[in-house]
TILUMMAR-476234 format. One record per atom (N, C-alpha, C): residue number from 1; residue in one letter; chain; y, z, x. Coordinates in steps of 0.2 Angstrom, whole numbers, plus 2048, in hexadecimal, padded with zeros to 3 digits. Layout:
N
+------+------+-------+-----+-----+-----+
! resi ! resn ! chain !  py !  pz !  px !
+------+------+-------+-----+-----+-----+
!  NUM !    A !     A !   Y !   Z !   X !
...
+------+------+-------+-----+-----+-----+
This chain:
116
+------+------+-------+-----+-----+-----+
! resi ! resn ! chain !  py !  pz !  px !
+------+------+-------+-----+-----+-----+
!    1 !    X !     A ! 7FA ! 800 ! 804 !
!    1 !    X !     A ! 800 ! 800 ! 800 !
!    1 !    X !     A ! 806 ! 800 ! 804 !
!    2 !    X !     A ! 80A ! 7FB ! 802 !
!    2 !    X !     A ! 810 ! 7FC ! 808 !
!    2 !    X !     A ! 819 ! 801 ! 804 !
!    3 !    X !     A ! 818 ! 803 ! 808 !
!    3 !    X !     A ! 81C ! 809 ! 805 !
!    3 !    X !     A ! 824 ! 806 ! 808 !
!    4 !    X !     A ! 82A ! 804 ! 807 !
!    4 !    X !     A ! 830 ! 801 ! 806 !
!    4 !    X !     A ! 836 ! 808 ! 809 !
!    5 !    X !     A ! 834 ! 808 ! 811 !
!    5 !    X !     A ! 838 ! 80D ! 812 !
!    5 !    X !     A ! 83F ! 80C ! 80F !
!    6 !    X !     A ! 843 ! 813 ! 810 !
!    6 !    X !     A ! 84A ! 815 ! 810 !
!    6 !    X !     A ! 84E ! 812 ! 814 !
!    7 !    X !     A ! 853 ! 811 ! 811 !
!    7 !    X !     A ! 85A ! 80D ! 815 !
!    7 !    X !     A ! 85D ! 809 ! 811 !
!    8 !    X !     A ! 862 ! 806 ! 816 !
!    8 !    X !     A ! 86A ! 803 ! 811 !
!    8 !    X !     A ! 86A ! 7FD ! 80F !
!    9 !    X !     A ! 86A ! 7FA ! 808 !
!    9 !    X !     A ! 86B ! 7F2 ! 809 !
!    9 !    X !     A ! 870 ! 7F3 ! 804 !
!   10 !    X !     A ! 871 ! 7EE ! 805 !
!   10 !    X !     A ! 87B ! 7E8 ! 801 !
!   10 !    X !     A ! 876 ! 7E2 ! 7FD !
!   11 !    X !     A ! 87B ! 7E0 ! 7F9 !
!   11 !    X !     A ! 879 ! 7D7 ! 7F4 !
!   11 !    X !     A ! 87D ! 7D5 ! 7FA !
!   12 !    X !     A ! 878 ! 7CF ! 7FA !
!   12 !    X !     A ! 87D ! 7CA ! 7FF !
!   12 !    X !     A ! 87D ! 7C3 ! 7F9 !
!   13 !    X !     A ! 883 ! 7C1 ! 7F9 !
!   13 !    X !     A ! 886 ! 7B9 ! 7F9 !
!   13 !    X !     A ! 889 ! 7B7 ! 7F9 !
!   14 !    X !     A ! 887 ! 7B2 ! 801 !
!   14 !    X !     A ! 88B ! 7B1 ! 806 !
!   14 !    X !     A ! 891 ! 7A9 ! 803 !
!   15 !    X !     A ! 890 ! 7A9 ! 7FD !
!   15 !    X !     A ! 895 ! 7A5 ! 7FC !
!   15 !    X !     A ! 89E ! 7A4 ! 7FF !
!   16 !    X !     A ! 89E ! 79D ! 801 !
!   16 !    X !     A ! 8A6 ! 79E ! 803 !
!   16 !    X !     A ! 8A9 ! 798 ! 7FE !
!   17 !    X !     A ! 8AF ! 796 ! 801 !
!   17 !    X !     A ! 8B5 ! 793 ! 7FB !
!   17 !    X !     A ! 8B1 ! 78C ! 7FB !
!   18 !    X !     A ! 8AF ! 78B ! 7F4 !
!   18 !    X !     A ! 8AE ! 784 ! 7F4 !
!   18 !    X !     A ! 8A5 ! 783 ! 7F2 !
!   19 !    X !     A ! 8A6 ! 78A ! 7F3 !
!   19 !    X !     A ! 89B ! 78B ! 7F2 !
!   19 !    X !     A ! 89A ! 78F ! 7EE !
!   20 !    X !     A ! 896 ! 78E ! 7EA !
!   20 !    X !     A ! 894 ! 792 ! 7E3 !
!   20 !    X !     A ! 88C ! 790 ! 7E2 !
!   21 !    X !     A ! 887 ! 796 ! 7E0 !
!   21 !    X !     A ! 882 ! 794 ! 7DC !
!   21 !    X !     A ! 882 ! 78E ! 7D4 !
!   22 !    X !     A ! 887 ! 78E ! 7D3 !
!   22 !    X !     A ! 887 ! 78A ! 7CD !
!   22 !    X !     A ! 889 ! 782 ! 7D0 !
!   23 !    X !     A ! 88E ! 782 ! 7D6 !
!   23 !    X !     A ! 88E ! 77A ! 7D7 !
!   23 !    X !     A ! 889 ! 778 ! 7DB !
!   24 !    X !     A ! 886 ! 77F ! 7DD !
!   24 !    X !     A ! 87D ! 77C ! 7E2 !
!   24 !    X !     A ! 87F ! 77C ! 7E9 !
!   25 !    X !     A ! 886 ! 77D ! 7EA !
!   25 !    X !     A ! 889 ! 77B ! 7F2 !
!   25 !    X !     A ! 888 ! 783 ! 7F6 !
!   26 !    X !     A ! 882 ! 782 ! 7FA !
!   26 !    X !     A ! 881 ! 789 ! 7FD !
!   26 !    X !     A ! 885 ! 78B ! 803 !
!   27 !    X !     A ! 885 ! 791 ! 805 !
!   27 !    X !     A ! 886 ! 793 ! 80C !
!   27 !    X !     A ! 881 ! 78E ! 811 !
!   28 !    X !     A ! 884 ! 78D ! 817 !
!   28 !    X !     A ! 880 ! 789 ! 81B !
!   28 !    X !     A ! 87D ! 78E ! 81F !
!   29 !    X !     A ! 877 ! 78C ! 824 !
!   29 !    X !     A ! 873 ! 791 ! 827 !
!   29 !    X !     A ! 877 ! 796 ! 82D !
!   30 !    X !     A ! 87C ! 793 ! 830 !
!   30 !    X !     A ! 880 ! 795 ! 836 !
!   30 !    X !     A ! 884 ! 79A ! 832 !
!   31 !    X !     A ! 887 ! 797 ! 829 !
!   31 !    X !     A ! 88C ! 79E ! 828 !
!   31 !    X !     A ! 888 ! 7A4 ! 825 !
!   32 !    X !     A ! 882 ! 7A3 ! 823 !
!   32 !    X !     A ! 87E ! 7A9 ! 821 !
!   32 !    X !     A ! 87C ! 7AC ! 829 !
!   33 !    X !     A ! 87B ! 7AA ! 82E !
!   33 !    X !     A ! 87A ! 7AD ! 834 !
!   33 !    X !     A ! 87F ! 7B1 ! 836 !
!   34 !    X !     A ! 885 ! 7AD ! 836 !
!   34 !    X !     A ! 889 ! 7B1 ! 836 !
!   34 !    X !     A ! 88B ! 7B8 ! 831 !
!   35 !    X !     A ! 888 ! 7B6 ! 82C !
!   35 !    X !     A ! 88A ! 7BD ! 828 !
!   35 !    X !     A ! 884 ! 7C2 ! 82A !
!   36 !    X !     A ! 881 ! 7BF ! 82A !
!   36 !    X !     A ! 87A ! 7C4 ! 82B !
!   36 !    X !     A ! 87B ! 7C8 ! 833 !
!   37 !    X !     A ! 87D ! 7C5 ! 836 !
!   37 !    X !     A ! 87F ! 7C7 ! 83F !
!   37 !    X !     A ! 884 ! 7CF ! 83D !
!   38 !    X !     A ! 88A ! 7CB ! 839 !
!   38 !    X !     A ! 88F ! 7D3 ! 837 !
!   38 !    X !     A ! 88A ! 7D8 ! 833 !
!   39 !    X !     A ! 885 ! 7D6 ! 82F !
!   39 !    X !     A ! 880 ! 7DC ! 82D !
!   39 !    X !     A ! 87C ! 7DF ! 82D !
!   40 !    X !     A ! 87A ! 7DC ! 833 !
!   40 !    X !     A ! 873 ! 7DE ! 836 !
!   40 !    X !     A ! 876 ! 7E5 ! 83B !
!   41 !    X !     A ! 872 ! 7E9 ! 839 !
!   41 !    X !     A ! 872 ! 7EF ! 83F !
!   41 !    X !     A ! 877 ! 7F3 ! 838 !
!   42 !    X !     A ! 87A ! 7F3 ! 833 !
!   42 !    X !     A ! 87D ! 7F7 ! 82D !
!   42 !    X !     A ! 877 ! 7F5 ! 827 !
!   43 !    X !     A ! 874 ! 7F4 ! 829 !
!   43 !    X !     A ! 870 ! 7F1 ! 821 !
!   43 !    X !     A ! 868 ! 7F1 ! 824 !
!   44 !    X !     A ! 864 ! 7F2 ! 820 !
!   44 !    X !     A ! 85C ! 7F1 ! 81E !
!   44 !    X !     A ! 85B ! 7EC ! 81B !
!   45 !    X !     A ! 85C ! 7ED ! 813 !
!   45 !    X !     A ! 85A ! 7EA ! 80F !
!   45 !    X !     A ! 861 ! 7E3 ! 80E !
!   46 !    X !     A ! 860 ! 7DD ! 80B !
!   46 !    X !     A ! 865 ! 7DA ! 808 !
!   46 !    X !     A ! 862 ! 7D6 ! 802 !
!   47 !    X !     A ! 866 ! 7D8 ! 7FC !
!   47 !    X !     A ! 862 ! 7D6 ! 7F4 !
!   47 !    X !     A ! 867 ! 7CF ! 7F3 !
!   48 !    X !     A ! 861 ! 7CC ! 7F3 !
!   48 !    X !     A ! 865 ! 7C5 ! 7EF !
!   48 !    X !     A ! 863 ! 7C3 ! 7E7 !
!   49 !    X !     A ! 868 ! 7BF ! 7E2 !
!   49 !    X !     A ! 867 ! 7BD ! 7DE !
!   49 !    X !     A ! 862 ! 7BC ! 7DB !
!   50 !    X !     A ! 862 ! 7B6 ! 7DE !
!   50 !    X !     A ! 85A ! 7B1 ! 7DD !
!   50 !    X !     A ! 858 ! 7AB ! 7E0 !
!   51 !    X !     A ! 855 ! 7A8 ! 7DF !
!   51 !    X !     A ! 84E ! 7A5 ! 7E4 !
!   51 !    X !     A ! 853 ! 7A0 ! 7E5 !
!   52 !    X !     A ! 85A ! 79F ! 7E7 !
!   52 !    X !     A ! 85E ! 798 ! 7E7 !
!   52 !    X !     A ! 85B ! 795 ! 7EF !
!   53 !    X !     A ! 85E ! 790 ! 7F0 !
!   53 !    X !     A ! 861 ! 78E ! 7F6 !
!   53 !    X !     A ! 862 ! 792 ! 7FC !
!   54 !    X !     A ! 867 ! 796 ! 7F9 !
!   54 !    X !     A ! 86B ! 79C ! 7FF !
!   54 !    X !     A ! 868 ! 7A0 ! 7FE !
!   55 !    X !     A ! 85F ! 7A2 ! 7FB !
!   55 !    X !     A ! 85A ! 7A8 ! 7FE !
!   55 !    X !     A ! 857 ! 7A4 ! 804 !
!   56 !    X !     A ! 856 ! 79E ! 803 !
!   56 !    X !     A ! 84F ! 79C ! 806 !
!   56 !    X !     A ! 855 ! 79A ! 80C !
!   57 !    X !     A ! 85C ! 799 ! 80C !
!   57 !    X !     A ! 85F ! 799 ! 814 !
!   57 !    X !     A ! 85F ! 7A0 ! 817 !
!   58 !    X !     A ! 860 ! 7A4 ! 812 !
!   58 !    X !     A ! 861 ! 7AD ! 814 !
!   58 !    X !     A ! 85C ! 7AD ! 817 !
!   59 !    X !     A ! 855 ! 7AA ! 814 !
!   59 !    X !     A ! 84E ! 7AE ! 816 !
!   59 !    X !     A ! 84D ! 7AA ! 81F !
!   60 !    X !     A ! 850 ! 7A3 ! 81E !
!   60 !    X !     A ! 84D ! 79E ! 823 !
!   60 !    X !     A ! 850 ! 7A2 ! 82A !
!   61 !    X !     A ! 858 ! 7A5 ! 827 !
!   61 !    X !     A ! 85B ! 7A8 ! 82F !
!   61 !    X !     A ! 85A ! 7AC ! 831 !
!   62 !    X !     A ! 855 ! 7B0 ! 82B !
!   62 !    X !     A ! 853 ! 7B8 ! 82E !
!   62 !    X !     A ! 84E ! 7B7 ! 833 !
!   63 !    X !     A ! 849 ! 7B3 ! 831 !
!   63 !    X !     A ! 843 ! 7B0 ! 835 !
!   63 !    X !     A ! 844 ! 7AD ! 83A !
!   64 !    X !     A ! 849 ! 7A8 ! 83B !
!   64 !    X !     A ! 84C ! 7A5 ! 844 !
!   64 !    X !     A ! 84F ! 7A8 ! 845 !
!   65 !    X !     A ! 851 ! 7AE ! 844 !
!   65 !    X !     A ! 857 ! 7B3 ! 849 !
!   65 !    X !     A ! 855 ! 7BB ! 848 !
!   66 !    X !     A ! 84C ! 7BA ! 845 !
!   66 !    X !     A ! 84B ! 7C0 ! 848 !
!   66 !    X !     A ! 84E ! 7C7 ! 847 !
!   67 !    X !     A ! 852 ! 7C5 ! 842 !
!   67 !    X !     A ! 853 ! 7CB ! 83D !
!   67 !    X !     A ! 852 ! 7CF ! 83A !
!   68 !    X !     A ! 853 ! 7D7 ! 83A !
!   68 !    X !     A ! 84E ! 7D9 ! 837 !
!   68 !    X !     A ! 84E ! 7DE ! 82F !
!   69 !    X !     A ! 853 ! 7D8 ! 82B !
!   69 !    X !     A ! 854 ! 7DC ! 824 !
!   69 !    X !     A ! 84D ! 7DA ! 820 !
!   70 !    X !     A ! 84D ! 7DD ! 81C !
!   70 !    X !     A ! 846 ! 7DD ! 817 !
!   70 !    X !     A ! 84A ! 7D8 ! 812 !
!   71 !    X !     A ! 849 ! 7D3 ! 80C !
!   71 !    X !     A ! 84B ! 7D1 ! 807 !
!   71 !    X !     A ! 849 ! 7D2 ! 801 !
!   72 !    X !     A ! 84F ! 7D6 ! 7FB !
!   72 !    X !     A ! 84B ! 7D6 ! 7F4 !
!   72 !    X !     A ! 84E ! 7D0 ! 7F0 !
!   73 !    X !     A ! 84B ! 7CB ! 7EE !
!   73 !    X !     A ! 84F ! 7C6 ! 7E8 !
!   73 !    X !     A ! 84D ! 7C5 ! 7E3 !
!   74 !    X !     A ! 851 ! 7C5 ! 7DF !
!   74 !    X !     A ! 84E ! 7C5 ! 7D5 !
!   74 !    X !     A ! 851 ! 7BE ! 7D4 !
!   75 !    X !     A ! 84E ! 7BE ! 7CE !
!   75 !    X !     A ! 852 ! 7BA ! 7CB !
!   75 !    X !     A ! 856 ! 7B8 ! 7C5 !
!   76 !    X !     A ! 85A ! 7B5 ! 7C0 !
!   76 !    X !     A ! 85F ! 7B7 ! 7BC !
!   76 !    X !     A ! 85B ! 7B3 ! 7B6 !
!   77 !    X !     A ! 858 ! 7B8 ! 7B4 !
!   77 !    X !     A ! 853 ! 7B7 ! 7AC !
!   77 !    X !     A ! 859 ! 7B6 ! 7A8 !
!   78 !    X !     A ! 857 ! 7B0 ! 7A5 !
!   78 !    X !     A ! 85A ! 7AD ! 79F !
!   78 !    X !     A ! 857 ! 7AF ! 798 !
!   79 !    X !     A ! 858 ! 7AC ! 793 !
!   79 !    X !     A ! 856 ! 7B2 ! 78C !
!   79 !    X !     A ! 850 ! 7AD ! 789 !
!   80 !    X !     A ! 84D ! 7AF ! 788 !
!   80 !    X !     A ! 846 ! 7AE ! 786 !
!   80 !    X !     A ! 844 ! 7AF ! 77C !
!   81 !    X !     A ! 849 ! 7B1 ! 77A !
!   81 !    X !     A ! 847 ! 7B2 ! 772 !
!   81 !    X !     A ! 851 ! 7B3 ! 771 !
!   82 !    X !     A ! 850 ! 7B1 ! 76A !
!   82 !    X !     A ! 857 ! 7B2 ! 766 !
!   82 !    X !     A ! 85B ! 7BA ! 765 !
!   83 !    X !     A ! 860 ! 7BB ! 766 !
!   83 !    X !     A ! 860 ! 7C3 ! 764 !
!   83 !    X !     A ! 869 ! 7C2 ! 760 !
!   84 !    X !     A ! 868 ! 7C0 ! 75B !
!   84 !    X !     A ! 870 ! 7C0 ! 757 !
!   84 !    X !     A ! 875 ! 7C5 ! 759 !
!   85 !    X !     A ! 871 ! 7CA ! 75A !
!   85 !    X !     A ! 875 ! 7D2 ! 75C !
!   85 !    X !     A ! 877 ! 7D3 ! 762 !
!   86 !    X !     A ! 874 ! 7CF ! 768 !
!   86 !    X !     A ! 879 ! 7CF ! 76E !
!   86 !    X !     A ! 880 ! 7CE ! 76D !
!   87 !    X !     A ! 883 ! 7D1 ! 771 !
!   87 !    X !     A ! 88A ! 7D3 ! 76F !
!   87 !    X !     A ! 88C ! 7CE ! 775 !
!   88 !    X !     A ! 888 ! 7C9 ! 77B !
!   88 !    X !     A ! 88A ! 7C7 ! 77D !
!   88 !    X !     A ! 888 ! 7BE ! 77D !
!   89 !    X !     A ! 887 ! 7BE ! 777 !
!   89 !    X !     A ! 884 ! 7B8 ! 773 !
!   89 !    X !     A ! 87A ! 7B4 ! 776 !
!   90 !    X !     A ! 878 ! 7BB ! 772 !
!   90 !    X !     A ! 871 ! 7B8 ! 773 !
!   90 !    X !     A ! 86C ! 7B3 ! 76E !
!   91 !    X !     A ! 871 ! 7B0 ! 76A !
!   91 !    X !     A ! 86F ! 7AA ! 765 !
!   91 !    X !     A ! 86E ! 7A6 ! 769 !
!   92 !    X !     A ! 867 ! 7A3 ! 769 !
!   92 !    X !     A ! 864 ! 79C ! 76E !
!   92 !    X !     A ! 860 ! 797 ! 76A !
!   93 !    X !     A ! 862 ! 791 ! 769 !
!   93 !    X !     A ! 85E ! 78C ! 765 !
!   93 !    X !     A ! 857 ! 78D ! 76A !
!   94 !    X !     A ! 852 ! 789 ! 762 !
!   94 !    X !     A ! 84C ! 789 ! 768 !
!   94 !    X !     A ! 84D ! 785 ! 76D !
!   95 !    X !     A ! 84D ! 781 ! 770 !
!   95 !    X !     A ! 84F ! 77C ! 774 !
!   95 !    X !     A ! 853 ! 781 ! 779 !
!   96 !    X !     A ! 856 ! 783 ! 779 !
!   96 !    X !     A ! 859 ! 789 ! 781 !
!   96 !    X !     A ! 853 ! 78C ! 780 !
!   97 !    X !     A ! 850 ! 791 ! 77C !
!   97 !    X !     A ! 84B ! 794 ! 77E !
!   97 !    X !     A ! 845 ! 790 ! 783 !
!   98 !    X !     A ! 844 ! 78B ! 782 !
!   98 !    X !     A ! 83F ! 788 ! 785 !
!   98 !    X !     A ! 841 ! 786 ! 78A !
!   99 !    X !     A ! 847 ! 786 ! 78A !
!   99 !    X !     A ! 84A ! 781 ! 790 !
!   99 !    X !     A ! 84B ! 787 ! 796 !
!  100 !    X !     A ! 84B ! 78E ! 795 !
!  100 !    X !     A ! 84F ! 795 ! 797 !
!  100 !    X !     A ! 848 ! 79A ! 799 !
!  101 !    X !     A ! 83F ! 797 ! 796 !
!  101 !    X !     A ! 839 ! 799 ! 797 !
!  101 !    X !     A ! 837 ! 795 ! 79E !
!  102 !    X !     A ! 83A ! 78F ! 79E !
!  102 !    X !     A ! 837 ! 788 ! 7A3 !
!  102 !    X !     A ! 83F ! 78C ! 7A9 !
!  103 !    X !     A ! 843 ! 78E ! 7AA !
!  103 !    X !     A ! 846 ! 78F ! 7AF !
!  103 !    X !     A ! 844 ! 796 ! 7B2 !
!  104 !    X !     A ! 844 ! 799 ! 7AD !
!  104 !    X !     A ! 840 ! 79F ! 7AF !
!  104 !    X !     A ! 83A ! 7A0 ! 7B4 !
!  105 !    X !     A ! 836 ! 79C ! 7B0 !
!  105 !    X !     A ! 82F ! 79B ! 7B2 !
!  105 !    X !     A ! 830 ! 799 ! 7BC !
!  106 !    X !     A ! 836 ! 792 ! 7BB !
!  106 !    X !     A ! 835 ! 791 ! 7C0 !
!  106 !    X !     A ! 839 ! 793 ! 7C6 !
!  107 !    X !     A ! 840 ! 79A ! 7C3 !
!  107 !    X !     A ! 841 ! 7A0 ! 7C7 !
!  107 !    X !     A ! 83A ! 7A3 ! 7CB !
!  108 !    X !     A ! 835 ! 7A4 ! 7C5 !
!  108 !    X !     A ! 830 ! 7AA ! 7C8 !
!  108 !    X !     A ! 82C ! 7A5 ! 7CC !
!  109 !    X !     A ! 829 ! 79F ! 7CD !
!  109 !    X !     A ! 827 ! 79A ! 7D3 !
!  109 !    X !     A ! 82A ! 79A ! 7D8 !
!  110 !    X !     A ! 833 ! 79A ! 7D8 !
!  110 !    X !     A ! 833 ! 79A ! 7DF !
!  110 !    X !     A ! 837 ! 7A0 ! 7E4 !
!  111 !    X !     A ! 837 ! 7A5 ! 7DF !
!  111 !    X !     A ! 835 ! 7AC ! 7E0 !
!  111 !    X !     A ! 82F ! 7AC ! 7E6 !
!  112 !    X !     A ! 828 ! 7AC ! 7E2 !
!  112 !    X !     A ! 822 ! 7AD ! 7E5 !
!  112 !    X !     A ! 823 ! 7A9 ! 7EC !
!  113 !    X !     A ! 823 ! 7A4 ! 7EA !
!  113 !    X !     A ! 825 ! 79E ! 7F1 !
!  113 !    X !     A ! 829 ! 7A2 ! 7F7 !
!  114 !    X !     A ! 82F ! 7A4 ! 7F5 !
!  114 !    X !     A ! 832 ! 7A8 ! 7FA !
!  114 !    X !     A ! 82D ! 7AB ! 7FE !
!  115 !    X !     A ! 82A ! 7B0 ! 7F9 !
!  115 !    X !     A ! 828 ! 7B9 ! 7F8 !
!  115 !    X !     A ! 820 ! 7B6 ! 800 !
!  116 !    X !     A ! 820 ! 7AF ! 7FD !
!  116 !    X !     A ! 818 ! 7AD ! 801 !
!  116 !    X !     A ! 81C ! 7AC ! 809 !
+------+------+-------+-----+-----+-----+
């Protein structure tokens, strides 16, 4: 059983001006190095999002440079059933919902892919 010692970690995203998870424009691998170089030795853990692009460079520069944070990343579940009474509008035609099952599904794929 692996037990998850104690110590610090921060969310990291490393987004700068002009990059965003939504326009898909990542951090490139030299400026997550460089954020991770100012972190490393103040942090253990760094928690990302989810399974974007900017995990799999997080992870790729942990692994060339020998880094030694541990990483936890989720992912950003979308709604799966109708709820009128969400207050922050959980009405979803059927068509989002399946459309919202198929993204999720393929959050938790490349989660595991990381995680492998």
């Amino acid at each position: 059983m692996n037990i998850i010692k104690y110590g610090k970690g921060i969310c990291y995203s490393g987004y700068r001006d002009g990059q965003s998870p939504i326009s898909k424009k990542y951090p490139t691998y030299e400026q997550v190095k460089e954020d991770l170089l100012i972190l490393e030795g103040n942090f253990d853990y760094i928690r990302m999002y989810d399974p974007s692009q900017h995990a799999k460079t997080t992870l790729e520069v942990i692994r060339k440079e020998k880094l030694s944070f541990k990483v936890l990343i989720g992912i950003d579940v979308l709604g799966e059933v109708s709820n009128n009474k969400c207050e922050w509008g959980g009405t979803l035609t059927e068509q989002q919902i399946k459309t919202n099952i198929s993204v999720n599904n393929n959050q938790i794929k490349e989660l595991i892919n990381l995680a492998n």
